[in-house]
C-alpha positions as CSV (number, residue, x, y, z in Angstrom):
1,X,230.1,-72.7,105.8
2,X,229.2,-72.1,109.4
3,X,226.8,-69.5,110.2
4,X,227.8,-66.1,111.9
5,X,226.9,-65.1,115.3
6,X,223.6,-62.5,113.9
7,X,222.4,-65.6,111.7
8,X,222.4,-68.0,114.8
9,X,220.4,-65.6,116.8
10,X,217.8,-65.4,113.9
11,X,218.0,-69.5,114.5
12,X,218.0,-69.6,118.4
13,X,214.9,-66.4,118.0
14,X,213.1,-69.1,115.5
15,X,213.7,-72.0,117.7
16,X,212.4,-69.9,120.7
17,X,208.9,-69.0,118.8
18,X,208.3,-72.7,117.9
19,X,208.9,-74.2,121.5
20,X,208.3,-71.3,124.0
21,X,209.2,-72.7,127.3
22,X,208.8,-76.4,126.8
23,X,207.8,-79.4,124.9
24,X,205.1,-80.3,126.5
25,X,204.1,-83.7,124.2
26,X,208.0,-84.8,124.3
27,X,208.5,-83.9,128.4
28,X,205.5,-85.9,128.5
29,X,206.7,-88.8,126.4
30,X,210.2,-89.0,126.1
31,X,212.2,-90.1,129.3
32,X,215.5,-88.5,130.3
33,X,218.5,-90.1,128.8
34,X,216.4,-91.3,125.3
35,X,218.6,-91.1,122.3
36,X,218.2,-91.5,118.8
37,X,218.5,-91.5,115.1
38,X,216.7,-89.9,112.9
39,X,216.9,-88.8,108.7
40,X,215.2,-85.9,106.9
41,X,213.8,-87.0,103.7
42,X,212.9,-84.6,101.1
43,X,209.2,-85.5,99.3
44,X,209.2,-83.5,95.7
45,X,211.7,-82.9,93.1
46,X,213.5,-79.5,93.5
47,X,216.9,-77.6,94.7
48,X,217.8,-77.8,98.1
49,X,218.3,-74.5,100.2
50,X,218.7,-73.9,104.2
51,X,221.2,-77.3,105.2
52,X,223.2,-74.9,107.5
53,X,220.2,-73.6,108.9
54,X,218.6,-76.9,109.7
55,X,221.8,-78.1,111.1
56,X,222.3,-75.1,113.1
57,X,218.8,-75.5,114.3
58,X,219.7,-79.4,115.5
59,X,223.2,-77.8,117.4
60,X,222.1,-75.1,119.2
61,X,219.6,-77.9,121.3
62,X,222.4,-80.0,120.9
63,X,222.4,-83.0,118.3
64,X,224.6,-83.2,116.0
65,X,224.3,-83.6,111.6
66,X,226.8,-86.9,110.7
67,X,226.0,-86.3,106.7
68,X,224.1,-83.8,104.8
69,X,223.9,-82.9,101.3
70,X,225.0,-79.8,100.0
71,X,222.7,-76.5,99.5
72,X,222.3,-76.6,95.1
73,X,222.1,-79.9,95.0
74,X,219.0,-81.0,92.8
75,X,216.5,-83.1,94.6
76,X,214.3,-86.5,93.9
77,X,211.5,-87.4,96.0
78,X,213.2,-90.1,98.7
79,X,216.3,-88.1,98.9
80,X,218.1,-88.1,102.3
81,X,218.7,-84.6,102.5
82,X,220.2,-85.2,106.6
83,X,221.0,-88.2,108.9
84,X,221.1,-86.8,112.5
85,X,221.4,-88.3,115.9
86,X,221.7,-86.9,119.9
87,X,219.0,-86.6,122.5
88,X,215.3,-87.4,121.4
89,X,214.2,-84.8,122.8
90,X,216.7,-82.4,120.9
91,X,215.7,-84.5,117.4
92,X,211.9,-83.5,118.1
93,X,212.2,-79.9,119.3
94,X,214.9,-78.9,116.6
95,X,212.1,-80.7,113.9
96,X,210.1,-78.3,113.0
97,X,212.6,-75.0,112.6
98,X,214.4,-77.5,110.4
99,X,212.0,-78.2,107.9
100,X,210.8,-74.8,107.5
101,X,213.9,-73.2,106.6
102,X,214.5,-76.5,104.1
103,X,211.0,-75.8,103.1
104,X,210.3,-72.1,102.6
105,X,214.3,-71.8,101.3
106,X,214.2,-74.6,98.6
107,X,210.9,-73.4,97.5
108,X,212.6,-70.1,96.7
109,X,215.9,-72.0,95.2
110,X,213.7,-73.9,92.9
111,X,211.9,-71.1,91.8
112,X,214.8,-69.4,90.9
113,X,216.3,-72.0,89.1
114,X,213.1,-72.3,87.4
115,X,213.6,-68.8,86.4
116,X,216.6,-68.5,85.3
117,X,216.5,-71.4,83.6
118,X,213.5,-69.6,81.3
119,X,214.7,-66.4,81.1
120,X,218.0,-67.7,79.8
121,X,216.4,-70.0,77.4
122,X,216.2,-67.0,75.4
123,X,218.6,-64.4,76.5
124,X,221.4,-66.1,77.7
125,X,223.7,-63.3,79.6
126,X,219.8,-62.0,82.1
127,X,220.3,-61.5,85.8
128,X,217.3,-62.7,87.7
129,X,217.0,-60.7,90.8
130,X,215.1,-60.7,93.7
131,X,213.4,-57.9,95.1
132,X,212.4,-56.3,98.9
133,X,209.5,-58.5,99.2
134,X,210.6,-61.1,101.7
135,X,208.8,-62.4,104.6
136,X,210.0,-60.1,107.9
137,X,212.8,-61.7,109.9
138,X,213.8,-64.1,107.2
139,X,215.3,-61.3,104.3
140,X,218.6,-63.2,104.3
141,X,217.3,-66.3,104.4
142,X,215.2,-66.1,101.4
143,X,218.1,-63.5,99.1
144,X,220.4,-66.6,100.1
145,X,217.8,-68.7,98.6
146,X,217.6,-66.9,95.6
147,X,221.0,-66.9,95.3
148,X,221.6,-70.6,95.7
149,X,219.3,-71.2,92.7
150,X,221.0,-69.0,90.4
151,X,219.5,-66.0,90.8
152,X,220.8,-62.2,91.7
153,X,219.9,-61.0,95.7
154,X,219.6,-57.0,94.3
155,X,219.7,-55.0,97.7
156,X,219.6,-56.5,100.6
157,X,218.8,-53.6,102.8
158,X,218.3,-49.8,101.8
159,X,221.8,-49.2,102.7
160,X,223.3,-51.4,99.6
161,X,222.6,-49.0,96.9
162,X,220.8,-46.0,95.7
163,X,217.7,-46.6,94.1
164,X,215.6,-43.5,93.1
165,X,211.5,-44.7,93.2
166,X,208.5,-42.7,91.9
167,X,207.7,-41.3,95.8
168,X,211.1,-39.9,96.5
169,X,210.8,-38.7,92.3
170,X,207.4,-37.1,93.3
171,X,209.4,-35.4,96.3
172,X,211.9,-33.8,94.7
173,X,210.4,-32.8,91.5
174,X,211.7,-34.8,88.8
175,X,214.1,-37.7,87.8
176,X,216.9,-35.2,86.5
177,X,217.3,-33.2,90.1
178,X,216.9,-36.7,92.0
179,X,219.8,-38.0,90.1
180,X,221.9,-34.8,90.4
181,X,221.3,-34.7,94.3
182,X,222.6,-38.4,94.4
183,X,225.1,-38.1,92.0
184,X,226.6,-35.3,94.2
185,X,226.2,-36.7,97.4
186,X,226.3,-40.7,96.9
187,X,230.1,-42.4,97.7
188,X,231.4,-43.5,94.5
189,X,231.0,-46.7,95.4
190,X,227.4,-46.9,95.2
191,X,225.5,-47.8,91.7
192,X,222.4,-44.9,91.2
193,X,219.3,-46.9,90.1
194,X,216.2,-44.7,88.5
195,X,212.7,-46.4,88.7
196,X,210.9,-45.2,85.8
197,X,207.3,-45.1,84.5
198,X,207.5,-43.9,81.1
199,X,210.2,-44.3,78.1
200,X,211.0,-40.7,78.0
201,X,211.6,-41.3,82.0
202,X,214.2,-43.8,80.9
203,X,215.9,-41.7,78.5
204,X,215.7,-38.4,81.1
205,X,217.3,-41.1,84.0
206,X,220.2,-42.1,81.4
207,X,220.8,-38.3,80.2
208,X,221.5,-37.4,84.1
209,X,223.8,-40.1,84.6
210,X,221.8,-42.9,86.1
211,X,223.6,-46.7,86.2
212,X,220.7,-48.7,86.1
213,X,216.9,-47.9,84.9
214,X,214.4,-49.9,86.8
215,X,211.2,-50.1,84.1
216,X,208.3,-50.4,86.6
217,X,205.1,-52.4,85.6
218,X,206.2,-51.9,82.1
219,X,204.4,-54.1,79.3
220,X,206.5,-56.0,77.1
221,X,205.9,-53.8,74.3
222,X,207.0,-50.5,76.8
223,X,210.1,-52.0,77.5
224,X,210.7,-52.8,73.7
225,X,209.6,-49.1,73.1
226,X,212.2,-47.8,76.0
227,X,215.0,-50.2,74.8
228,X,214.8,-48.6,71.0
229,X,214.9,-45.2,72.7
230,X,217.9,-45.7,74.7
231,X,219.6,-46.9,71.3
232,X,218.5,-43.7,69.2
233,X,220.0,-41.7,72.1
234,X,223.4,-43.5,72.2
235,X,222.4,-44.0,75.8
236,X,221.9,-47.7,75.6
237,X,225.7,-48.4,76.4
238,X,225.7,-46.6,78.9
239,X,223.0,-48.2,81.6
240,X,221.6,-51.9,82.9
241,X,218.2,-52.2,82.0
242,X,216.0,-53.6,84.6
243,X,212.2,-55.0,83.7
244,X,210.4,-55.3,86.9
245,X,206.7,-55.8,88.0
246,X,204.1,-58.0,87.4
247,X,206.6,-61.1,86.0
248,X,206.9,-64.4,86.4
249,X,206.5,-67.5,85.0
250,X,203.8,-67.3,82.3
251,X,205.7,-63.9,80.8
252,X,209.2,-63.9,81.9
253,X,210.3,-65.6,78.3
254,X,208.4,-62.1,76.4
255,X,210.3,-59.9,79.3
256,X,213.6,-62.1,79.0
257,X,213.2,-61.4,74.7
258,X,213.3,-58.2,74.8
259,X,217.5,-58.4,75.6
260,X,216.8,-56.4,79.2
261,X,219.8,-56.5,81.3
262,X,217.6,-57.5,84.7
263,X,214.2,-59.2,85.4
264,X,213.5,-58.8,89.2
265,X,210.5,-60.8,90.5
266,X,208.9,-60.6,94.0
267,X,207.2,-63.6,93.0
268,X,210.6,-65.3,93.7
269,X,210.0,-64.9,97.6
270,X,206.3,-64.1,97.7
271,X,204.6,-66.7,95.8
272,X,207.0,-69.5,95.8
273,X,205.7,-72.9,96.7
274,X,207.5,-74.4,99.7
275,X,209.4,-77.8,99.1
276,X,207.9,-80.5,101.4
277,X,210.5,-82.4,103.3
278,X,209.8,-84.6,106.4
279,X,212.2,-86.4,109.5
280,X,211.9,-90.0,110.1
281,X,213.1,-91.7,113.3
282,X,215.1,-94.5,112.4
283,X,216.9,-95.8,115.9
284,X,216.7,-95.2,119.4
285,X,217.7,-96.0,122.6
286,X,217.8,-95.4,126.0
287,X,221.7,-94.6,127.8
C-alpha cells in the first residue's frame, strides 16, 4: 500500500538528514548519465518490515523497485528482499535510508513475532502490545513494525485513548475520582485505562468503572495476587488485564501464565536488535 503524503515527508525529512546538500563521494565518482542495477539482500533469519519505506526512499530520488517481497514475509540469510534500478547516483544516495528502515523495522517485527510466539505458547488468546517508547520521529514506523509481527500498536499518540498513570493519580487524589472525572467527561468512544500499583488499586480501578487495568512493574506473583482479587470481586468480567513493565523475553512465558489479557513491552522498540540487510550492485551502464 502506498504511503500517505505525512509518511513521505518523514521519508523525504530522513533522506534529507543522510545526504544534506550533496553526495560528495558519488558527485565525485559517478558521471552524469550512469545507470544501474542493484539488489538488497537481507543477512540473518527474521521477518521483514519497512519494503514501502525503502521503496519510497528509492522514488522520491527517483529509481524505481521492479520486485520486492512483501512486509511479514519470514526471512533466510541470502534472501533478495528488493531488485531496484534508475540512476547510480539515485541507487547510492536512497542506500542508506533504505536499509535502516529495513533494519531498525524488521528488528522490531522479529521481536514481536518472537513474542508473541512465546506468550502464546502458553496463553493462546494474549495481545502483545507495544508501548510509548519509540525512537522520536519514527513512532509509526516502529507501532507498524510491531504490528507486522503480530503484535498490538496500544496508543499511538496521547490522543488514542484515556489512560489514567500514577502522576495524573497523585494529582487528583486517587484512582476512584480520576476515573469519575474521565468517565464524565471522556466521548464514549474512548476505552478508560487505570495504571495501577497495588491489587487493591486494581480492584478500586474496576469498582469505578475502568476498561482496562494496566498492572505496572508488577511481579508475577502480584499479578496472580490481583487476578484472584478481581475474581472474588466479580470484577474480573468486567476489565482487560494488562501486565506491563520490566518483561521480555526471559519472563514473558511466567507473565503470559498468569491468563492476563495484555503484556506490553518497551523492549519491543527499545531493545530490539536491528536486522542486517545490505545492497549489491549488480549491472551498470552508462546512457
Amino acid at each position: 500500500m502506498p504511503l500517505g503524503p505525512y509518511l513521505e515527508q518523514k521519508i523525504r525529512e530522513a533522506l534529507a538528514e543522510d545526504i544534506g546538500f550533496v553526495d560528495l563521494t558519488s558527485s565525485l565518482l559517478v558521471p552524469e548519465g550512469a545507470w544501474a542495477e542493484a539488489v538488497v539482500i537481507a543477512k540473518e533469519e527474521g521477518v521483514l518490515a519497512g519494503v514501502e519505506e525503502a521503496k519510497t526512499a528509492f522514488k522520491l530520488l527517483g529509481a524505481e523497485v521492479v520486485r520486492a517481497m512483501r512486509d511479514g514475509s519470514r526471512l533466510r540469510p541470502g534472501d533478495v528482499v528488493m531488485e531496484v534500478r534508475g540512476p547510480a547516483k539515485a541507487l547510492l544516495m536512497a542506500e542508506r535510508t533504505a536499509l535502516n528502515f529495513l533494519m531498525r523495522m524488521s528488528g522490531i517485527a522479529t521481536a514481536t513475532a518472537r513474542m508473541v510466539e512465546m506468550a502464546r505458547s502458553v496463553n493462546p488468546k494474549v495481545r502483545i502490545a507495544a508501548t510509548r517508547k519509540t525512537a522520536p520521529g519514527l513512532r509509526f514506523f516502529d507501532k507498524k513494525a510491531v504490528e507486522i509481527g503480530g503484535g498490538d500498536t496500544h496508543r499511538l499518540r496521547l490522543e488514542d485513548c484515556v489512560l489514567i498513570k500514577d502522576n495524573h493519580i497523585a494529582v487528583v487524589g486517587s484512582v476512584s475520582e480520576a476515573v469519575r472525572k474521565a468517565r464524565e467527561a471522556a466521548s464514549f468512544t474512548k476505552k478508560i485505562e487505570v495504571e495501577v500499583r497495588s491489587p487493591d488499586e486494581a480492584v478500586e480501578a474496576a469498582r469505578a468503572g475502568a476498561d482496562i487495568i494496566m498492572l505496572d512493574n508488577f511481579t508475577v506473583e502480584q499479578v496472580m495476587e490481583a487476578l484472584r482479587r478481581l475474581e472474588e470481586e466479580g470484577l474480573r468480567p468486567r476489565v482487560l488485564v494488562e501486565a506491563s513493565g520490566r518483561i521480555g523475553p526471559d519472563n514473558i512465558v511466567e507473565y503470559a501464565k498468569t491468563g492476563v489479557d495484555i503484556i506490553s513491552l518497551g523492549y519491543l522498540t527499545h531493545s530490539a536488535k536491528a536486522i542486517d540487510f545490505s545492497m549489491e550492485i549488480k549491472k551498470t551502464a552508462v546512457w
